[in-house]
Structure formats: C-alpha cells, structure tokens
KOLPAFI-868373 format. One record per residue: residue number from 1; residue in three letters; x, y, z of N, C-alpha, C in turn. Coordinates in Angstrom, 3 decimals. Layout:
BEGIN
+------+------+----------+----------+----------+----------+----------+----------+----------+----------+----------+
| resi | resn |      n_X |      n_Y |      n_Z |     ca_X |     ca_Y |     ca_Z |      c_X |      c_Y |      c_Z |
+------+------+----------+----------+----------+----------+----------+----------+----------+----------+----------+
|  NUM |  ALA |        X |        Y |        Z |        X |        Y |        Z |        X |        Y |        Z |
...
+------+------+----------+----------+----------+----------+----------+----------+----------+----------+----------+
***
This chain:
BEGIN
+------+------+----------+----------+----------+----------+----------+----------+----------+----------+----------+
| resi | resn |      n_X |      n_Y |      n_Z |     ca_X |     ca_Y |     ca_Z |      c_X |      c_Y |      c_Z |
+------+------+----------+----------+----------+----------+----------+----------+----------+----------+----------+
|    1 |  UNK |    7.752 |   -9.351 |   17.868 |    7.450 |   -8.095 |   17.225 |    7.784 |   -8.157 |   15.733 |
|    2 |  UNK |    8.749 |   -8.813 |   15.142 |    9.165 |   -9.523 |   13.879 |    8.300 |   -9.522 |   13.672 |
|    3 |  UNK |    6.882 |  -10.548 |   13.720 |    5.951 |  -11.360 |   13.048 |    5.182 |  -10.110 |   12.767 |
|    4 |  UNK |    4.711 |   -9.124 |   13.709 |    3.726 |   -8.260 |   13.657 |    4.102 |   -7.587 |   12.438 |
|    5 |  UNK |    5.546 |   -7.250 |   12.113 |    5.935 |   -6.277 |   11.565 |    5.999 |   -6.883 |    9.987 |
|    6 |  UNK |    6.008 |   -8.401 |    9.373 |    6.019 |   -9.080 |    8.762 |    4.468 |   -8.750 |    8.334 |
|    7 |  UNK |    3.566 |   -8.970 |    9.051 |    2.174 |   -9.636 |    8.744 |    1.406 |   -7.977 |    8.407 |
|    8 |  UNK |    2.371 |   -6.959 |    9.219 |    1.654 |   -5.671 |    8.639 |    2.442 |   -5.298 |    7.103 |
|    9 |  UNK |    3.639 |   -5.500 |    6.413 |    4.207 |   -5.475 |    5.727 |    3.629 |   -5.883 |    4.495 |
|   10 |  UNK |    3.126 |   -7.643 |    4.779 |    2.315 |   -8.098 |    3.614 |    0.857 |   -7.735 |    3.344 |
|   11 |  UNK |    0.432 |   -7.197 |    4.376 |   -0.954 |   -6.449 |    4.313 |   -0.988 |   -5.394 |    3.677 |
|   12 |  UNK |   -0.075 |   -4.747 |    3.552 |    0.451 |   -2.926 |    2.524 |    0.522 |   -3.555 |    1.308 |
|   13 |  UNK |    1.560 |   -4.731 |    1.218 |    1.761 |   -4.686 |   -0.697 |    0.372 |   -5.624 |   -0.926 |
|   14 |  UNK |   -0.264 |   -6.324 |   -0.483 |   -1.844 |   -6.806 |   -0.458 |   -2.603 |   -5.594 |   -1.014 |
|   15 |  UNK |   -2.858 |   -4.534 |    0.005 |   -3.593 |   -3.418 |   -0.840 |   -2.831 |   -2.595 |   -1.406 |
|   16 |  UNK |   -1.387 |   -2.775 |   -1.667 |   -1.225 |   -1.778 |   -2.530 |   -1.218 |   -2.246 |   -4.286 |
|   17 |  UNK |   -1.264 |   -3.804 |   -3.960 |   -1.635 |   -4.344 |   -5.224 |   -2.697 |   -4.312 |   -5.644 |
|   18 |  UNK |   -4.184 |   -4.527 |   -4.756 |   -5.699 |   -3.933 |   -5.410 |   -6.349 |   -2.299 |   -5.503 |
|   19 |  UNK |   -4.978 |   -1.909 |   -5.131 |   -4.964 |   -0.674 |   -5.245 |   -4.397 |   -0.206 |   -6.807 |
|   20 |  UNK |   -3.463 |   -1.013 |   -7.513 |   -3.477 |   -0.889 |   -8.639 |   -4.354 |   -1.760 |   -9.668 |
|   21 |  UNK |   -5.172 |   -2.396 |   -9.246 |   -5.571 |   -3.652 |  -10.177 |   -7.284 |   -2.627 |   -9.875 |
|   22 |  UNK |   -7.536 |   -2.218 |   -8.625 |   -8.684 |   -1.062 |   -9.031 |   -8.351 |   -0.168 |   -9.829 |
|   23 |  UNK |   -7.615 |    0.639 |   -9.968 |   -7.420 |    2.377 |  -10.606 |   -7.459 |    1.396 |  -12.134 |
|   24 |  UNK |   -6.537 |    0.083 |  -12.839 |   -6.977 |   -0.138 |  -13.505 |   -8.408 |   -0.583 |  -14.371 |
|   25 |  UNK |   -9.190 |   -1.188 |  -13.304 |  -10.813 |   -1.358 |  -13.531 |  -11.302 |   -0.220 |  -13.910 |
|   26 |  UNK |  -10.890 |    0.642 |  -13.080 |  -11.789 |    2.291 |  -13.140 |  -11.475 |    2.952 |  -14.431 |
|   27 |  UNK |  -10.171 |    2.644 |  -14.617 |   -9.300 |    3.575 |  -16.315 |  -10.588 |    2.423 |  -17.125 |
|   28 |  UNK |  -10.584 |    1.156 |  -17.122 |  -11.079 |    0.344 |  -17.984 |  -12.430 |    0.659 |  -18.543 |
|   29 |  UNK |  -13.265 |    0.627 |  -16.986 |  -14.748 |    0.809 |  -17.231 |  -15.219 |    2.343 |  -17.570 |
|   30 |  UNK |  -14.633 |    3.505 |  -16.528 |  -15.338 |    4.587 |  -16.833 |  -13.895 |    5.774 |  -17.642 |
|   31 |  UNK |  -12.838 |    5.290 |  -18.145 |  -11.919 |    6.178 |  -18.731 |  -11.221 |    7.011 |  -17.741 |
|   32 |  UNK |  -10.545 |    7.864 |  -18.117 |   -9.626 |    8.273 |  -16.941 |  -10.095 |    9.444 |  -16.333 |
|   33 |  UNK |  -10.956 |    9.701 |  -14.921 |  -11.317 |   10.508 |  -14.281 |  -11.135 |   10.098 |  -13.242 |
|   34 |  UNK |  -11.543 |   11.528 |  -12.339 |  -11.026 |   12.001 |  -10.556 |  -11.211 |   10.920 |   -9.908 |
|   35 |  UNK |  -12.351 |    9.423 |  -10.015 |  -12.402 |    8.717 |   -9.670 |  -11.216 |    7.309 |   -9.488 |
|   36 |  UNK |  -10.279 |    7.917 |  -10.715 |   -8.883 |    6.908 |  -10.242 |   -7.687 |    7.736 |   -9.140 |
|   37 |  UNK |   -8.545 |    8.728 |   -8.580 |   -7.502 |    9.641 |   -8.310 |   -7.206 |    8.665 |   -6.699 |
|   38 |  UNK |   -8.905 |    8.017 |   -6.549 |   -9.137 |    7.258 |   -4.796 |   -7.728 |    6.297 |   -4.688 |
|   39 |  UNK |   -7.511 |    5.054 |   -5.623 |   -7.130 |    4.089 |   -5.520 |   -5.346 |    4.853 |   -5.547 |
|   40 |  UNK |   -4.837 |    5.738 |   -6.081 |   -4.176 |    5.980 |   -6.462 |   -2.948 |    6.625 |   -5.080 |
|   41 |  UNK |   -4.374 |    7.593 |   -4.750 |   -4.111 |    8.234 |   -3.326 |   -3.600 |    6.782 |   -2.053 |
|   42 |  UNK |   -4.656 |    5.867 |   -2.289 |   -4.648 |    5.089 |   -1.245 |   -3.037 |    4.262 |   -1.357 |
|   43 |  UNK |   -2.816 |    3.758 |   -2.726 |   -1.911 |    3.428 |   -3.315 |   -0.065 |    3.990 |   -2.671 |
|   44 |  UNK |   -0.374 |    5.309 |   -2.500 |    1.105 |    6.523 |   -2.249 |    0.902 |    6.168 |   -0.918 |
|   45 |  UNK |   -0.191 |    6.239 |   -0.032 |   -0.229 |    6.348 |    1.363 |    0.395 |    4.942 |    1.641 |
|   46 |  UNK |   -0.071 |    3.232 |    1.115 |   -0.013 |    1.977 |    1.531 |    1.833 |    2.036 |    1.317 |
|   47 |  UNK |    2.603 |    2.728 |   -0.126 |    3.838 |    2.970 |   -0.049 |    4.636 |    3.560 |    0.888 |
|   48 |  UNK |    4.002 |    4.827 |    1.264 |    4.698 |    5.143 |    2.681 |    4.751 |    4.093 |    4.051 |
|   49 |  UNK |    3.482 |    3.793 |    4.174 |    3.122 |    2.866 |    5.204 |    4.729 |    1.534 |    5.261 |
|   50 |  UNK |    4.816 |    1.063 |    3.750 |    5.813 |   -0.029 |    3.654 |    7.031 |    0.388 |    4.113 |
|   51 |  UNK |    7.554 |    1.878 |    3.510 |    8.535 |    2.361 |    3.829 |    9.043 |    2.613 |    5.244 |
|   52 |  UNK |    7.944 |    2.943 |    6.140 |    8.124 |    3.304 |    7.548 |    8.151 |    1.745 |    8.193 |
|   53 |  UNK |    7.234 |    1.041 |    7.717 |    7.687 |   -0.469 |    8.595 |    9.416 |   -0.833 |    8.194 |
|   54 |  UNK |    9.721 |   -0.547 |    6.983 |   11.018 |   -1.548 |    6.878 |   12.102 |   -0.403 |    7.238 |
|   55 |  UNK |   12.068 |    1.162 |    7.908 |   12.409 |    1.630 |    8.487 |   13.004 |    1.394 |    9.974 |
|   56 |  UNK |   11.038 |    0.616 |   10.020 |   11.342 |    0.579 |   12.078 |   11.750 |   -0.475 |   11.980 |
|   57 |  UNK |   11.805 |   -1.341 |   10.701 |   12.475 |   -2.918 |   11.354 |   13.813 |   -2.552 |   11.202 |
|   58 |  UNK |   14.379 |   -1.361 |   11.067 |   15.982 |   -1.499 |   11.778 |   16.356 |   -1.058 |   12.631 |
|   59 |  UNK |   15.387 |   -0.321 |   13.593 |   15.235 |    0.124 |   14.840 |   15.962 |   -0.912 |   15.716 |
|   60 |  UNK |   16.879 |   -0.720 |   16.988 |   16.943 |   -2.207 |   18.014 |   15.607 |   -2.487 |   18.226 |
|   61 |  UNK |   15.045 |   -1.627 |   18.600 |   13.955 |   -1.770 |   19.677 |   12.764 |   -3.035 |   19.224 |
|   62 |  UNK |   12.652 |   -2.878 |   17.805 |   11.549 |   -3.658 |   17.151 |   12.379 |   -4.746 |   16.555 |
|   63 |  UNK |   13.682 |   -5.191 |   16.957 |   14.502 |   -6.420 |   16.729 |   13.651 |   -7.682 |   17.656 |
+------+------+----------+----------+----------+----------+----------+----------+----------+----------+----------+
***
C-alpha cells in the first residue's frame, strides 16, 4: 500500500508542476485572464490531494 501511496504522491506534484508551468504559458501568451484561473484551481485541488495522502500515510492502517 506504500507503493500505491508513493506513485499517487508523485503523480500530484507531476501535475501540480504543469499546473504551474501552464497558468504560466497562459499569463505569457494571452496576459492575465479568467483563463489562468483553470490551472490554478486545478493546482489548490492537486495540493490538497498531496496533503491528504501524506496524512493517510500516517494512518496504521496504510503502513
């Protein structure tokens, strides 16, 4: 259950890194509108997501 919890872990900071390397494209190409608001949103959600895995990895249960 380790591994799962590992391999979903690096999958969050994965998109939460093209999650900033988009909102930057978008500031780049079209200036700063509602359209960086997507990557940004997705960005807060992939942070929670990290937070709750390294939560449950101190759970026993997911030891």
């Amino acid at each position: 259950m380790k591994l799962a919890l590992m391999i979903l872990l690096a999958l969050a900071m994965f998109v939460l890194f093209f999650c900033g390397y988009f909102a930057g494209v978008i500031k780049e190409k079209y200036g700063k509108n509602w359209l960086q608001a997507v990557p940004i949103t997705v960005a807060i959600l992939m942070f929670n997501v990290i937070w709750a895995l390294t939560e449950l990895a101190k759970t026993e249960r997911w030891q």
